[in-house]
C-alpha positions as CSV (number, residue, x, y, z in Angstrom):
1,X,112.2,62.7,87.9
2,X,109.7,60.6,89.2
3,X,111.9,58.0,90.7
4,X,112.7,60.9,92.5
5,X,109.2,61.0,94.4
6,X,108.3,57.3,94.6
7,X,110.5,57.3,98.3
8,X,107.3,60.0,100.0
9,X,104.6,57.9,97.8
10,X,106.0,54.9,99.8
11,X,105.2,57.2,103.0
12,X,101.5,56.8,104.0
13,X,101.8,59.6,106.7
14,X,103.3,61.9,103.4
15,X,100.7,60.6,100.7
16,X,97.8,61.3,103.2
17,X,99.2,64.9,104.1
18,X,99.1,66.0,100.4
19,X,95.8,64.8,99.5
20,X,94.3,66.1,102.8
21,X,96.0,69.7,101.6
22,X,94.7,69.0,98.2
23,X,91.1,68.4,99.0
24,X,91.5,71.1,101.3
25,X,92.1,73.6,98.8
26,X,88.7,71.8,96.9
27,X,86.9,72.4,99.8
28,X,88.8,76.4,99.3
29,X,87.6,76.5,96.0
30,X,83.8,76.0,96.7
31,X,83.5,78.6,99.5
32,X,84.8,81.1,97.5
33,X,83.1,80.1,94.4
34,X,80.1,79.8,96.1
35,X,80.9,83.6,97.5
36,X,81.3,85.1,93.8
37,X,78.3,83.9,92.4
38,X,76.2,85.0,95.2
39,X,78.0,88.6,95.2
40,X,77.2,88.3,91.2
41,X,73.0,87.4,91.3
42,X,72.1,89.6,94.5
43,X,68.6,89.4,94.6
44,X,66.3,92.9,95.1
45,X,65.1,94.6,98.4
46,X,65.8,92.7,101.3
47,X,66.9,89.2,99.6
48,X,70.0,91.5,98.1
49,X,71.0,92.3,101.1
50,X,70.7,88.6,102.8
51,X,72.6,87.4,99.0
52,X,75.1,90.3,100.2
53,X,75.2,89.3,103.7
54,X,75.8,85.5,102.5
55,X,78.2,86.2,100.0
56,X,80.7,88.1,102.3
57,X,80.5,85.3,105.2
58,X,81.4,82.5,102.0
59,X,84.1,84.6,101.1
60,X,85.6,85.4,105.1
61,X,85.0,81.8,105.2
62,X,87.0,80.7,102.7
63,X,90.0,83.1,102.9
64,X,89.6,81.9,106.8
65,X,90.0,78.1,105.5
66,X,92.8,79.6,103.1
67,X,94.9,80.8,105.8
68,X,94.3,77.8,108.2
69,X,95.5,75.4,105.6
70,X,98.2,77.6,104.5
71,X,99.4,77.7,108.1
72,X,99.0,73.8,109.1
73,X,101.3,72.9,105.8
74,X,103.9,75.2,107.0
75,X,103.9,74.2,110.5
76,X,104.4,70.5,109.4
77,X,106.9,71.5,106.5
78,X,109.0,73.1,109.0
79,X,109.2,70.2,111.8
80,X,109.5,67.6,108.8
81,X,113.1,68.4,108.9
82,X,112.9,68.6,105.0
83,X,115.5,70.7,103.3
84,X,115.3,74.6,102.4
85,X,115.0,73.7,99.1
86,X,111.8,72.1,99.7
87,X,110.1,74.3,101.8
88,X,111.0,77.2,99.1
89,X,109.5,74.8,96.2
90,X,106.2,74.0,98.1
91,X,105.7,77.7,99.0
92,X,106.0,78.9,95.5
93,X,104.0,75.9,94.7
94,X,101.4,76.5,97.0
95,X,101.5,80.8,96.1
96,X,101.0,79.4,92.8
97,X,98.0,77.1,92.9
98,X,96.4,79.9,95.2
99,X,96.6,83.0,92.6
100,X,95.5,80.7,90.1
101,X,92.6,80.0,91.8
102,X,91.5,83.3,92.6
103,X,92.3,84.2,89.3
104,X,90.1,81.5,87.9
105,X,87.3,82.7,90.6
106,X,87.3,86.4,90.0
107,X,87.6,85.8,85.8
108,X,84.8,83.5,85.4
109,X,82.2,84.7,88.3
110,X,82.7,88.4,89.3
């Protein structure tokens, strides 16, 4: 199998997309982290409703970098010319790796 992908880790153009996506989605992972344990230790009086204010603009910040990542590696995936095959794999790939994350978020913050 992994002869298979050693043709796109020749590709520096292909090898710097995926890490870019992949520290993207690291970069993901912190907002809304961040944005779960602030929403878990709000603070009293007025400082709960900044840690409340802070909290939602982590998490609308992170589903924003979310959806801006999700769409730039679908816009490439679909002038790459790669085949439908492909493009289905990386979208359940990519559904996949994003549920999980959430997942993780809300089960070991909220």
């Amino acid at each position: 199998m992994f002869h298979l992908l050693e043709k796109y880790a020749r590709d520096d153009s292909k090898v710097k997309l995926l890490f870019d996506h992949l520290k993207n989605i690291g970069v993901i992972a912190l907002f809304l982290g961040a944005a779960a344990w602030k929403q878990k230790h709000i603070g009293q009086g007025w400082i709960g409703l900044f840690d409340m204010f802070s909290g939602a603009i982590l998490s609308f910040t992170g589903v924003a970098l979310m959806w801006i990542n999700h769409e730039n590696l679908f816009y490439k995936l679909r002038g790459s010319g790669a085949s439908h095959w492909i493009k289905i794999l990386t979208a359940l790939l990519y559904a996949i790796i994003f549920g999980q994350l959430l997942k993780y978020i809300q089960g070991n913050h909220a």
